[in-house]
C-alpha positions as CSV (number, residue, x, y, z in Angstrom):
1,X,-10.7,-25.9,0.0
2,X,-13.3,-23.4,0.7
3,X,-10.3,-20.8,0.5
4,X,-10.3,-22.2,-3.2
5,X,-13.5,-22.0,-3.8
6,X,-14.5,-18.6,-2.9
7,X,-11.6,-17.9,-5.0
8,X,-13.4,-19.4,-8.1
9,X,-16.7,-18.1,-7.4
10,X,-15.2,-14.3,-7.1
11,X,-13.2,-15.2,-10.6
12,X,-16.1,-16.3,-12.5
13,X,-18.1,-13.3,-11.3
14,X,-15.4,-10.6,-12.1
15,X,-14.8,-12.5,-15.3
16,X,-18.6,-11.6,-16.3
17,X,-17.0,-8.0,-15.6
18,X,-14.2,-8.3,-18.2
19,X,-16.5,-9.8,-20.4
20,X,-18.9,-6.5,-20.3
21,X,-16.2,-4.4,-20.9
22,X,-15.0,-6.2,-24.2
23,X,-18.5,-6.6,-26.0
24,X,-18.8,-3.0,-25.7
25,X,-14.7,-2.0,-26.6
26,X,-14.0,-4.4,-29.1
27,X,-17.5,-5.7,-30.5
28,X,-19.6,-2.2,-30.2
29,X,-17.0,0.3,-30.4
30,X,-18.6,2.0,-27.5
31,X,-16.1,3.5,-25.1
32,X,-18.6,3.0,-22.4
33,X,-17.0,3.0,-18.6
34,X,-20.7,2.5,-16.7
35,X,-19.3,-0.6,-15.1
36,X,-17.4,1.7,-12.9
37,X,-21.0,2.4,-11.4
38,X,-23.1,0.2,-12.5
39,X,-21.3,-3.3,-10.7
40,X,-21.3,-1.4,-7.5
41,X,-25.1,-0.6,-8.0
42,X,-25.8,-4.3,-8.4
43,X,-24.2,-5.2,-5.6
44,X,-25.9,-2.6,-3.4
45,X,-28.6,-4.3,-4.9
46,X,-28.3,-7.7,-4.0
47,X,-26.9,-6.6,-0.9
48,X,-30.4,-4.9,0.3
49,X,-32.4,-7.6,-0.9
50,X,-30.1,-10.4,0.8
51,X,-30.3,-8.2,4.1
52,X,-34.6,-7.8,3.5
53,X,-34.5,-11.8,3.7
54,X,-34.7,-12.1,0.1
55,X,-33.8,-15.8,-1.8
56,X,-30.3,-15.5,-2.8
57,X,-30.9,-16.4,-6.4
58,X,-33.6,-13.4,-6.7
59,X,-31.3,-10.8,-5.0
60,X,-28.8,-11.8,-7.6
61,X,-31.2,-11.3,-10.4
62,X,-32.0,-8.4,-8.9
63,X,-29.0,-6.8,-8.8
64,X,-27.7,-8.2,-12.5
65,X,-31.0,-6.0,-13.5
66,X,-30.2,-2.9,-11.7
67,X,-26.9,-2.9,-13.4
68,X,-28.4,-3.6,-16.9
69,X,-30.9,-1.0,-16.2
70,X,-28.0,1.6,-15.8
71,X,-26.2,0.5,-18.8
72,X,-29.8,1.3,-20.5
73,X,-29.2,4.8,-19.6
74,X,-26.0,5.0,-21.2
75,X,-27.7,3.8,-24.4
76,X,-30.7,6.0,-24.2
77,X,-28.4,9.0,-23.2
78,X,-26.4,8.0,-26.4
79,X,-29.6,7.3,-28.5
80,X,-31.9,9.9,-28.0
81,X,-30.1,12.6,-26.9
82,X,-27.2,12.2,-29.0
83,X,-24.3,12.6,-26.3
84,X,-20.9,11.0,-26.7
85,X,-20.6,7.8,-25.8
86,X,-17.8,8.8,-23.5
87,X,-19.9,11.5,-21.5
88,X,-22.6,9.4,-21.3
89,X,-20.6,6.9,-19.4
90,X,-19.5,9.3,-17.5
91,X,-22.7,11.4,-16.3
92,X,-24.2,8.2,-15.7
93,X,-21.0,6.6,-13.5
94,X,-20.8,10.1,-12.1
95,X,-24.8,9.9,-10.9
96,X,-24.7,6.7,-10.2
97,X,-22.1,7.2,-7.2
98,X,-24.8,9.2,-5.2
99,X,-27.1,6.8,-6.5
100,X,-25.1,3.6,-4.6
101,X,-25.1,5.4,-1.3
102,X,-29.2,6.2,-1.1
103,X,-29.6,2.5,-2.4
104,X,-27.5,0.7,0.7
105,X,-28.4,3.5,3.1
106,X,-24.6,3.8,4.4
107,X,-21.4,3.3,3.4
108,X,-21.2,-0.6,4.8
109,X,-23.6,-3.0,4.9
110,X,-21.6,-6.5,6.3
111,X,-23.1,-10.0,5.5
112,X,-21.2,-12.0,7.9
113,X,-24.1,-14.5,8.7
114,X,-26.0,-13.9,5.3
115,X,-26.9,-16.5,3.0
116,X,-25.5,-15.5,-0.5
117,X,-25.2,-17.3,-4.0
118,X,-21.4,-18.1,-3.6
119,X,-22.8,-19.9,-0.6
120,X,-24.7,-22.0,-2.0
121,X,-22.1,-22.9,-4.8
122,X,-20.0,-23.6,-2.1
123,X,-22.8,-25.9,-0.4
124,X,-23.0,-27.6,-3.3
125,X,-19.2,-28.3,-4.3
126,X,-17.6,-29.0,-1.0
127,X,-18.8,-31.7,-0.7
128,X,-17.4,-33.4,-3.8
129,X,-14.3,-32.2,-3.2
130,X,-14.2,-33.4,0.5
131,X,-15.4,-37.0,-1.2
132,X,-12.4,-37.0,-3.5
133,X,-9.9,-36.7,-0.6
134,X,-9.5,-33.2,-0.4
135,X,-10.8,-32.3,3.0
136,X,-8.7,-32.3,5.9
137,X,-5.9,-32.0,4.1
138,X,-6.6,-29.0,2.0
139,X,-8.3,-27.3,5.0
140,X,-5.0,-27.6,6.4
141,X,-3.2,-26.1,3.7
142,X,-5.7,-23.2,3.2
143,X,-4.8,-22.2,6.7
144,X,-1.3,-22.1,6.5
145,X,-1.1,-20.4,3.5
146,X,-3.1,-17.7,4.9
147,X,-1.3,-17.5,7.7
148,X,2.0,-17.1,5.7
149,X,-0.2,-14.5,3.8
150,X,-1.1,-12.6,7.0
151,X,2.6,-12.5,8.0
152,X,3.6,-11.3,4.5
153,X,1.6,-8.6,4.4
154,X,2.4,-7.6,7.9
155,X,6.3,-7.7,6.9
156,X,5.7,-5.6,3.9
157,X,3.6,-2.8,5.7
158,X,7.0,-3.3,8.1
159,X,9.2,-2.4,5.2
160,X,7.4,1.0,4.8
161,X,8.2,1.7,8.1
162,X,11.8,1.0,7.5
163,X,12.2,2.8,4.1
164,X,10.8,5.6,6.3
165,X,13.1,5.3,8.7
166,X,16.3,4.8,6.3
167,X,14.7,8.4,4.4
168,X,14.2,6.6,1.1
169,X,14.1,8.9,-1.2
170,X,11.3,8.0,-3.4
171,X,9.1,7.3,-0.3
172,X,9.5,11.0,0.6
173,X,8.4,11.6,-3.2
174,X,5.4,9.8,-3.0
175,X,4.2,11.6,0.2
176,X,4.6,14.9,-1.1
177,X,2.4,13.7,-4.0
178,X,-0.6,12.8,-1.9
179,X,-2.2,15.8,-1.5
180,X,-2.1,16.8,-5.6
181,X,-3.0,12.9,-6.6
182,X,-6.0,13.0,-3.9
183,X,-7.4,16.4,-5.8
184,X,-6.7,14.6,-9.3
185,X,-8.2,11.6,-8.5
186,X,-11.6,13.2,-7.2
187,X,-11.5,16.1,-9.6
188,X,-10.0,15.3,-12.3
189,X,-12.3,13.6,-14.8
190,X,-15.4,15.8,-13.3
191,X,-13.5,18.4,-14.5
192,X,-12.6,16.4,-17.8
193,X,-16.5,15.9,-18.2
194,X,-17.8,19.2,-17.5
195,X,-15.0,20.5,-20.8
196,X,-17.0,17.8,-23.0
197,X,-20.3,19.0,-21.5
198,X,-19.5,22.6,-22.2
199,X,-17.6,22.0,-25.2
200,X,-14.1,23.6,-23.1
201,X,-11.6,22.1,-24.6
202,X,-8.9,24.0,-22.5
203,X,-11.3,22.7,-19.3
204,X,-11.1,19.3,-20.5
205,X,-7.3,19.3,-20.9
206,X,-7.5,20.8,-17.4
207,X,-9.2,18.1,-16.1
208,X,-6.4,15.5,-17.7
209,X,-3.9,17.3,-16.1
210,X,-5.6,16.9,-13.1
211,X,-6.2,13.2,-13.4
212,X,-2.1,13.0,-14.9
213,X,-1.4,13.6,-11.1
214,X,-2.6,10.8,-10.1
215,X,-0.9,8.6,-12.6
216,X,2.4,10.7,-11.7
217,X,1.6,9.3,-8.0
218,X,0.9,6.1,-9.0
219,X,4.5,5.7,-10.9
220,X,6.0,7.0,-7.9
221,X,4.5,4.9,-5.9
222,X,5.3,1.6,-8.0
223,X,8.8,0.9,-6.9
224,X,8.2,2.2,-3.6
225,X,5.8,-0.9,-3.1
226,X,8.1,-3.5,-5.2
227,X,11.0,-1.9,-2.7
228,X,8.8,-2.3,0.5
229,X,8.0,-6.2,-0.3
230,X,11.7,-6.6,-1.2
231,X,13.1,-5.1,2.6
232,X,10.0,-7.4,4.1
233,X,11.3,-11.1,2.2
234,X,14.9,-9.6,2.9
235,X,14.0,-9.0,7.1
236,X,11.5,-12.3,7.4
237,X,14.8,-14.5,6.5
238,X,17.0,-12.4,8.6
239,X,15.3,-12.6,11.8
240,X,14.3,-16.4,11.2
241,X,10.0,-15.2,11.4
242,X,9.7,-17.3,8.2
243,X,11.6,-20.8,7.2
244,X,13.5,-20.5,4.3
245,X,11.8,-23.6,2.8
246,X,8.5,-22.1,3.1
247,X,9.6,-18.5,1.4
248,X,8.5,-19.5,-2.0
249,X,4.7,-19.0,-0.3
250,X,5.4,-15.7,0.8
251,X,7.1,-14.4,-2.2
252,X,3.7,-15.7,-3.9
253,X,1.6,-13.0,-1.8
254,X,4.4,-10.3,-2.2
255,X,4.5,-10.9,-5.4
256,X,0.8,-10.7,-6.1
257,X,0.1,-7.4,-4.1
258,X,2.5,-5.8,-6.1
259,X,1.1,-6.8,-9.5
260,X,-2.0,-5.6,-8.2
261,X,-0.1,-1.6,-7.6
262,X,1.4,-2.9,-11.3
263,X,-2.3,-3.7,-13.0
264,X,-3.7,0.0,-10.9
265,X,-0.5,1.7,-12.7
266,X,-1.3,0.5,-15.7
267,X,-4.9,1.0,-16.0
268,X,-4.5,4.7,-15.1
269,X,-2.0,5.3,-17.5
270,X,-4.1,3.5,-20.0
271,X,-7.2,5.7,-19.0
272,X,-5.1,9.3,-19.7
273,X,-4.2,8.2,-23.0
274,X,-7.2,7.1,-24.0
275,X,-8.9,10.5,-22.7
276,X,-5.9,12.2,-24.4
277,X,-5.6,10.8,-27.6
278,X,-10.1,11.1,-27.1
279,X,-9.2,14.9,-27.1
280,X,-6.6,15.2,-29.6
281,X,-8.6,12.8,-32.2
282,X,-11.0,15.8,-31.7
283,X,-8.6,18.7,-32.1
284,X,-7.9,17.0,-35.8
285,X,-11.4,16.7,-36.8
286,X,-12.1,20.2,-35.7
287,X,-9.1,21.5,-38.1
288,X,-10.4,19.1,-41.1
């Protein structure tokens, strides 16, 4: 049961997320992508303040104003200064990924042991579910299920080994790609921002070019995943490591790790079009 509530908690936080996204999309019109940087910042945030011995409700305000405060920026660079909406997402997501590090001081900061908000929501419900019957029982079934998950995902990074071994041919494919996708990925939209800064269109289709190699990547590396999970259900059943009645539980966590390579595909492909068509919707105002 706590298994299922953490899993709420998380939803209901990454649905405040979505929700940023769409006022500024589909209610603004204001292509703004600060929520790359600016959820990370409030998290560093509230992770600092948590760790100083802070009252979990107050590091959580605290951090939900650090990343309003960036989204500010984006406004006031938009505002005042008059840049693109796009750039100023951009210069401020770009800044804001130094900006992350000097807040938390390194690269990891753990909370095992650390009081948080999701705690306390998990304080507060447990113990209604435990009074409606669902304690033991569910505790039960929390661990099993992640133990099936632990041997699912074990299986499946077992079924890269094995396309490797077989000299699949799309798995040979996808490592070749690293290296480009690795300099797209980190170069890319820089590049792609410095063209808008400088008004270089040519650098700024240089920069999507850049960024289409990680897409390219990304497609290649689609059905080497869905292949991977498909060897691991195949050789879990073969060598009797997983019932065949409990299956259905492990095809769940296959199946969700590789919507999650599905959604990453997709989002990226989304993201170059929209850059894309960004550039060619100002290609036709330039000739009007």
């Amino acid at each position: 049961m706590i298994t299922l509530l953490a899993t709420w908690t998380f939803g209901v936080t990454l649905a405040l997320v979505a929700l940023g996204v769409f006022v500024s999309y589909r209610l603004f019109a204001f292509p703004d992508i600060t929520t790359d940087g600016s959820f990370t910042l409030g998290a560093v945030t509230t992770t600092v303040l948590l760790v100083a011995g802070h009252d979990p409700a107050i590091a959580t305000l605290g951090g939900a104003a650090a990343g309003a405060a960036a989204g500010a920026c984006t406004g006031l660079l938009h505002a005042i200064l008059r840049i693109e909406p796009l750039l100023s997402g951009i210069l401020v997501t770009t800044a804001l990924s130094s900006v992350n590090l000097v807040v938390l001081g390194r690269s990891n900061v753990p909370l095992a042991g650390t009081a948080t908000l999701l705690d306390r929501a998990e304080a507060i419900l447990l113990p209604a579910t435990t009074a409606a019957g669902f304690g033991d029982a569910a505790a039960e079934a929390a661990r099993l299920i992640l133990m099936l998950a632990a041997v699912g995902i074990a299986a499946h990074e077992a079924g890269h080994a094995l396309q490797d071994h077989t000299g699949y041919p799309l798995m040979s494919l996808r490592n070749a790609a690293v290296g480009i996708a690795n300099i797209g990925s980190g170069f890319g939209l820089t590049v792609f921002m410095f063209g808008l800064m400088f008004a270089s269109r040519p650098m700024a289709w240089v920069g999507i070019g850049l960024f289409a190699a990680t897409v390219f990547f990304q497609l290649v590396n689609l059905p080497v995943e869905i292949d991977a999970s498909n060897r691991a259900k195949r050789q879990l059943v073969a060598l009797g490591i997983v019932p065949g009645a409990d299956m259905p539980h492990v095809n769940k966590v296959l199946n969700s790790a590789a919507w999650t390579y599905v959604a990453a595909t997709l989002q990226s492909a989304l993201t170059l079009i929209y850059y894309a068509s960004y550039l060619t919707g100002g290609d036709r105002d330039s000739e009007s």
